[in-house]
N, C-alpha and C positions, 0 to 999 in steps of 0.2 A: 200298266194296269195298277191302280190304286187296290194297297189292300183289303179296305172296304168294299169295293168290287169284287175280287178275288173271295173275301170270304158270300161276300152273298150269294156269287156262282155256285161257291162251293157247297152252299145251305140246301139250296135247292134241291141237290141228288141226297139231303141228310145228311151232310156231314156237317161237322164242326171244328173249328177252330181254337184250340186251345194255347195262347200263350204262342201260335205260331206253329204249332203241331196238332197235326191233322188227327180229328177222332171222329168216333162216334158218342152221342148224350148219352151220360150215365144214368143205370136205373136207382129209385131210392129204395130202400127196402126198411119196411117199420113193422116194430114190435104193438102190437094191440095188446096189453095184457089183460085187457077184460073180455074179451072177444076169443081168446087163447086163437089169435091168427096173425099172418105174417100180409103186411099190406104190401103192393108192388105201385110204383108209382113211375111215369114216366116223365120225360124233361117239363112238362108243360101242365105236371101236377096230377094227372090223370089216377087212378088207381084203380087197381084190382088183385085179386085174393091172390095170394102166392103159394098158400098154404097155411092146411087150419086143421091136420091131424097131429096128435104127440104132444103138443102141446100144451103148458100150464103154467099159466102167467107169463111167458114170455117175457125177456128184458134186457139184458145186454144182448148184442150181436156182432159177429167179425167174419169177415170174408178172408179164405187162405188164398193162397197165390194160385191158386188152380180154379176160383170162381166159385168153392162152395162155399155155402153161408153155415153157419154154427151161431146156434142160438143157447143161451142160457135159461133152462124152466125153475124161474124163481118159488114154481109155487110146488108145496111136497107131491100135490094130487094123488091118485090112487096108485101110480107108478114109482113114486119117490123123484125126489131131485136129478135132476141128468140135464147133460148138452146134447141136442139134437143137432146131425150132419145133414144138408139140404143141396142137394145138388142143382143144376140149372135147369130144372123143369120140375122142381118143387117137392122131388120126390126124399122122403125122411128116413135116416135111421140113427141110431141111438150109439153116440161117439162114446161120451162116458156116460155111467149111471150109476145108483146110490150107491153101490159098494165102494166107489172110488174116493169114497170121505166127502163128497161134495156138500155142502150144508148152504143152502139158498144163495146157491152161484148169480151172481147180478151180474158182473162185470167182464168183459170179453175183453182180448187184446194177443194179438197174434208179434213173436217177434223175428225178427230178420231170418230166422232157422226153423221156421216153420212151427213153432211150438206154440203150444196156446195156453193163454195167463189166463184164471178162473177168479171173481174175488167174491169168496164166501162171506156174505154177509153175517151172518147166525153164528159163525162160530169164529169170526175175526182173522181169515187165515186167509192166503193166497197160493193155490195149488199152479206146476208147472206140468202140462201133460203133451209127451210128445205125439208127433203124427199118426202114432199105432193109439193111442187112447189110455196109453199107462201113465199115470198120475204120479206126483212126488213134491213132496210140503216145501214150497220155496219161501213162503214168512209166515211166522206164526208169534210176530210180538209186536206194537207198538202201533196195533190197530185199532178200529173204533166205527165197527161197522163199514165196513169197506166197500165203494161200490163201484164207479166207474175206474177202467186202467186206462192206460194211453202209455206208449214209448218214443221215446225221443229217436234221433237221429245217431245218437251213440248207443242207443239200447239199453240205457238208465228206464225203469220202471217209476211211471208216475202215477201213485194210489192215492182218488179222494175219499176222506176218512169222515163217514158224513156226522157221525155225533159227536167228532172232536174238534170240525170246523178245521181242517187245514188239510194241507196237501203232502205225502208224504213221496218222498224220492228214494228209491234204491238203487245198488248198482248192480251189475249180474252177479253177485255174491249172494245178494241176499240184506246186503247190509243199506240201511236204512237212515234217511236225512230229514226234518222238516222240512219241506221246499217253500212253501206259502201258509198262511196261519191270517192275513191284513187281509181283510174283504172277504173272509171264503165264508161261506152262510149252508150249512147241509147240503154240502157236493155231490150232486147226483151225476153228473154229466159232464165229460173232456173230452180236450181234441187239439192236437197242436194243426198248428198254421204252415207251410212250405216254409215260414223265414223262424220256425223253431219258435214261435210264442204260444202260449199255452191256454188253450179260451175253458174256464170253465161255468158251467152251467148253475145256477146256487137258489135255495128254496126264496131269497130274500127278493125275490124277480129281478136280476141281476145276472150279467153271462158278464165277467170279467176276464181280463186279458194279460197277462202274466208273461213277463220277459223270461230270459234265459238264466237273469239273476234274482230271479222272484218276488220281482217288481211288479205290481198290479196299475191298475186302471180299470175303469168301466167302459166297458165294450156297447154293453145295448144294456138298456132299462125298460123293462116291458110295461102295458100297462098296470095299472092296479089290480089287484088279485088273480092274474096271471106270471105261475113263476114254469120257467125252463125246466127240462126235464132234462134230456140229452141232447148233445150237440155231437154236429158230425160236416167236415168239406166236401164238396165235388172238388171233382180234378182241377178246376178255374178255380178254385182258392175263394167259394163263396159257403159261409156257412148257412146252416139250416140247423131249427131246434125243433124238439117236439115241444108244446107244454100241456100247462093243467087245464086245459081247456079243450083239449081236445083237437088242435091244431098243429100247420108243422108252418113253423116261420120261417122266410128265409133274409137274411142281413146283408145288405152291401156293405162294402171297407168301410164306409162311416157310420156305424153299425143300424142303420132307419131298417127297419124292421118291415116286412110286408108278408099277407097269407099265402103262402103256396096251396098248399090243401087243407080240407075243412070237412071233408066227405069220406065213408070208409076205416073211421079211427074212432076206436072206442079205448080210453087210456090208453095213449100211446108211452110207448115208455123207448127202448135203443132202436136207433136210427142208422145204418150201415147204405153205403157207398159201393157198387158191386165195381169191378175192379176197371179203371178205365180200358175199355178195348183198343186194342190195333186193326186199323183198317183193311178192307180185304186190300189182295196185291193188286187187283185190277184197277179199286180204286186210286188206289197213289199211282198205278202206272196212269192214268190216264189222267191225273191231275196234274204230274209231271211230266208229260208230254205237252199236254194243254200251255202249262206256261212254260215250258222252251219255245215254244212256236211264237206264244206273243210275244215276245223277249225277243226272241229272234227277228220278228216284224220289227219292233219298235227302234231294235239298236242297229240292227245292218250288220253288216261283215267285222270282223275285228278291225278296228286300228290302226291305219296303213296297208290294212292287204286288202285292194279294191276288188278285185277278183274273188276274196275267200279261201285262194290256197294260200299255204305257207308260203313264205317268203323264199325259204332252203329249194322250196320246190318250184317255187317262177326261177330262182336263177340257175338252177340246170336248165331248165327251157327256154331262155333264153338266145336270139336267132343271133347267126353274126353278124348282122348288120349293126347289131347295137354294140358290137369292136369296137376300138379307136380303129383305125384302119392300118395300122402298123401290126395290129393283132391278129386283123383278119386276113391279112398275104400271109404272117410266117403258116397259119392255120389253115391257108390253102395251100401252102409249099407242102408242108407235113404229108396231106391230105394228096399231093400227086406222089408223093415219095411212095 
């Protein structure tokens, strides 16, 4: 069976094939900040409300390793600045809020320990707040309206600085490097790639692509008076952006640009990924028996065992006839003894 075949079988019962690992489509989840609501969107672009209480101006978002979503309310509203905790069926409550120094939290970014990166735009600072919701100042220099984070694969923090045009790098100290400053145009929106490149999103309509050594290029160029907002992967390593338009784009590897959704989005602003699921066990049992059976059809017995038993075990069973016959007297002399 071609794996072409095999994934179309597999599509059938809903699943999907990633890269050769079996899943299920991931949901999209978008920030409306005009709308103060959280859009849900499914593989095929579909959308519906996820959630529309608590919220004020919505705008970065990050999913923890347990599936719930954390949203950043960029806007003061009648409640003050706070991140809202959203669980999988949409229901809210209130992770941090104003007392925790938050000052027009934009930018989300969870790292390898669970801890969640905040980036205050209004007051140029970067707050680190563990699982419980206690907050504590991890940069408060060399900022310049801070808005989207993203972490690498070693766990270096990458801050776009958007009124100073560049990208800054930290390391878990807290200590802080230029990373990129060539092509970056009021960075709103990152996201690295599986192979560690850095796509960001910039007001100049422009998603640029940035190596490991803070080498650029241009990824996608959108039309004319449409610029990117945020950008964010599905699990297949394909991106999607929101922009000014009120649209979520999404980009093949040669970055040609197409509408996914266009319906449901009033200023869309952070765009999150909900975490790619594992399949139930029935389903992998029965995908994995499916193809042992074919396999099994197509190839036959192993490789010199015509029969299917081990080879150790045809020659104990073995009859005496199949002796030299010098073998088979002493082994009948034995045998009257």
């Amino acid at each position: 069976m071609t794996l072409a075949k095999l994934t179309a079988a597999v599509a059938v019962s809903g699943l999907i094939l990633h890269g050769g690992i079996l899943g299920r489509a991931q949901n999209l989840f978008v920030a409306n900040g005009d709308s103060d609501s959280i859009e849900k969107f499914n593989s095929s672009g579909v959308g519906t409300v996820f959630a529309s209480s608590g919220l004020s101006g919505p705008f970065g978002m990050a999913f923890d390793s347990a599936g719930n979503l954390f949203v950043a309310n960029s806007y003061v509203g009648t409640a003050g600045y706070s991140i809202r905790e959203f669980n999988s069926s949409g229901v809210g409550t209130v992770f941090a809020g104003p007392s925790t120094g938050l000052a027009q939290p934009v930018g989300l970014a969870f790292d390898s320990k669970g801890n969640l990166f905040v980036a205050n735009e209004q007051n140029n600072t970067i707050q680190e707040f563990n699982p419980l919701g206690v907050g504590t100042l991890f940069v408060h220099s060399g900022l310049n309206a801070p808005t989207a984070l993203a972490f690498d694969s070693a766990g270096n923090l990458y801050v776009a600085n958007a009124n100073a045009n560049n990208i800054k790098k930290f390391n878990s100290s807290g200590v802080g490097t230029v990373f990129a400053s060539s092509g970056v145009s009021s960075p709103t929106g990152m996201a690295f790639d599986s192979g560690g490149n850095l796509f960001v999103a910039g007001q100049n309509g422009i998603i640029e692509k940035f190596n490991s050594s803070g080498v650029g290029t241009v990824f996608a160029r959108l039309p004319l008076a449409i610029t990117p907002v945020c950008v964010a992967f599905d699990s297949t390593g394909v991106l999607f952006a929101t922009t000014s338009q009120d649209t979520i784009e999404k980009f093949n590897s040669a970055g040609v640009g197409t509408v996914f959704a266009n319906s449901g989005l009033a200023v869309p602003n952070g765009l999150a990924f909900e975490p790619a699921p594992v399949p139930e066990p029935s389903a992998w049992a029965l995908l994995l028996c499916a193809i042992g059976a074919l396999l099994a059809r197509r190839l036959g017995p192993p490789h010199g065992v015509p029969d299917g038993r081990p080879p150790r075990l045809r020659e104990r069973q073995r009859p005496v006839a199949h002796l030299d016959r010098g073998a088979a007297h002493r082994l009948a002399g034995r045998r009257q003894d």
